[in-house]
N, C-alpha and C positions, 0 to 999 in steps of 0.2 A: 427451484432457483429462487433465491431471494429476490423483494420485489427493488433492493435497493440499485439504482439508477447507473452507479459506477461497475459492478459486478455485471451486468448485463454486456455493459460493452466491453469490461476486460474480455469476459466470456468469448467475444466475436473476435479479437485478436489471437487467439490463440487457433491455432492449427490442428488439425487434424495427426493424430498419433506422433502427437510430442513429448517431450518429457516436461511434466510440468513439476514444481516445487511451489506451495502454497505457504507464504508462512503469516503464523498466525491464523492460522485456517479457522478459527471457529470450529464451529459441528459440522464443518467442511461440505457446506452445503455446494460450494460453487467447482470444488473439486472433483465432487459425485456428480454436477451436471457436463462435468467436461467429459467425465469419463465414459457415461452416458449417451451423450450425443456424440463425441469427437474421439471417443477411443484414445484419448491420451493415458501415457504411464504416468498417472501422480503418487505424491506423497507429499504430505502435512505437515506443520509445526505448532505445534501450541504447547504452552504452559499451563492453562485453564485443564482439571483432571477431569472436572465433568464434561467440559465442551471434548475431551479424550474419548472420553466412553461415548457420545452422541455419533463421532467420526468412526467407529467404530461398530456401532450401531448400524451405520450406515454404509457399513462397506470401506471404508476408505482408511488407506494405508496413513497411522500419522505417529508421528515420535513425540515424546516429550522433553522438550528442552528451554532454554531459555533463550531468548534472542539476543538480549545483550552480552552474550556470550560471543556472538559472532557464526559462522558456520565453521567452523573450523574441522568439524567431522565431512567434510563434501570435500572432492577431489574438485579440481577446474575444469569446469566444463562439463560436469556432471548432467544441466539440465538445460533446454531450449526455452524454457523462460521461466522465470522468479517472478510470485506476486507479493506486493506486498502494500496489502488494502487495508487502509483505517488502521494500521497498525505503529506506523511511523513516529505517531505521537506520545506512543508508548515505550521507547528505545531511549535507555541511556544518552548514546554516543551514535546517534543514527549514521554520520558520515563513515563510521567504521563497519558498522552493516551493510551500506550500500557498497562500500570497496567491496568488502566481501562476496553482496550479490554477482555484481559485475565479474568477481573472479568462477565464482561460480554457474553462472546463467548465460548464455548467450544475449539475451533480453531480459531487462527485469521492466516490472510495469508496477509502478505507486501510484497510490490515490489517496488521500486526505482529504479532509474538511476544511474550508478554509475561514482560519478564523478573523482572518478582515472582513469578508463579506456583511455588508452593508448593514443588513438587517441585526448582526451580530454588534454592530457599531452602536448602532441606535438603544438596543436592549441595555448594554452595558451603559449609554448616556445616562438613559431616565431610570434603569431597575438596578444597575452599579455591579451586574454577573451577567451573564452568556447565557440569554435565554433560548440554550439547546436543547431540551431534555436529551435525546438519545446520548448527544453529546457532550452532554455537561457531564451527567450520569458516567459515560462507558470513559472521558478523559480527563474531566477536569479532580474528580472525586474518586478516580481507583489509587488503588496502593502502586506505591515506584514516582522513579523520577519522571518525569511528563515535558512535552514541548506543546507549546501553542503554532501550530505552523499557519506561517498565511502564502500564497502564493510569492509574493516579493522577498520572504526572504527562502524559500526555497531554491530559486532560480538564483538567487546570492549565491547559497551554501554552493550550487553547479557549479557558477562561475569560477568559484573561490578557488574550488577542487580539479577542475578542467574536467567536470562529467559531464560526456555531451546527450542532451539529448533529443531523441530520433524523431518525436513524434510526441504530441501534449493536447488534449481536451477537456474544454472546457464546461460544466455546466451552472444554470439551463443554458441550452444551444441558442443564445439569439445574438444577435449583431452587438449588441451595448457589453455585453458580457466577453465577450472574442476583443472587444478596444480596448476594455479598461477591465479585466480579470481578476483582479486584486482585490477589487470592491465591488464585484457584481457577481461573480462567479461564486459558486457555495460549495463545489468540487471541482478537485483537480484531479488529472489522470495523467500520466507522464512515463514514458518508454524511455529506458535508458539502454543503451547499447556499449557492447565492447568498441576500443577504437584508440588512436592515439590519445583524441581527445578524454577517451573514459579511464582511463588512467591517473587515479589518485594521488596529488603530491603530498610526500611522506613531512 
């Protein structure tokens, strides 16, 4: 399992022998420990052909596709939850992938970086870039269209859309970061669920 902090607790939401869909899975590290420990039926998504051959390496079932494509190969209802970690930022047209999840997932579960976080403010005042490595690196610098997400306007885009969601954490877990999120928090985790409300207007 990877040591990164959001993977661990998606990891603890999911169920025992469910069907899971990981997209953007990487070298589907976190889908080989579902599989591992909780016996779920996964399968992967990624466009990276090396991180392809690592998931495969590994055991783990994964396709190659592109996301901004949408899922449009999945039937509804297809899986018991959709992840979709650190990948958000990399999507086109992200509100038309999330329709999509929702059509497809019972639960889907995002997580991003959030790029208000404080510390990210400060960098960009006195250095005039986003002193993230991982970050800067794996979003601000790959090939494709890219979004800077910050928590405020995430919870906009839901608004906007009428996607409800079930269930959201925050980290680090302490009391200042749970008040004010948007500028304290450095990840986000967010459960979206099917529902009146998860119902995308066209």
């Amino acid at each position: 399992m990877s040591k990164r902090k959001d993977l661990k607790i998606i990891a603890s939401m999911i169920k025992p022998k469910s069907r899971v869909l990981d997209l953007g899975c990487g070298d589907g590290n976190l889908l080989n420990d579902l599989i591992q420990k909780k016996q779920v039926s996964g399968l992967g998504i990624e466009i990276d052909i090396e991180k392809i051959k690592k998931c495969l390496e590994n055991g783990v079932s994964v396709v190659q596709e592109d996301l901004n494509e949408g899922l449009k190969d999945f039937n509804d209802n297809s899986f018991d939850y959709i992840i979709l970690s650190q990948t958000l930022e990399h999507i086109s047209k992200p509100i038309y992938l999330i329709k999509d999840m929702l059509r497809v997932g019972k639960k889907c579960i995002i997580s991003f970086d959030n790029i208000a976080y404080w510390k990210n403010r400060i960098s960009f005042l006195f250095k005039g870039n986003l002193d993230r490595g991982h970050y800067q690196k794996e979003v601000v610098y790959r090939e494709g269209k890219q979004h800077l997400l910050t928590i405020k306007k995430f919870l906009e885009l839901c608004k906007l859309y009428n996607i409800s969601i079930s269930d959201q954490i925050y980290l680090p877990h302490l009391k200042i970061v749970r008040k004010f999120p948007n500028s304290f928090s450095k990840t986000a985790i967010y459960v979206l669920k099917k529902g009146n409300r998860g119902k995308i207007k066209k």
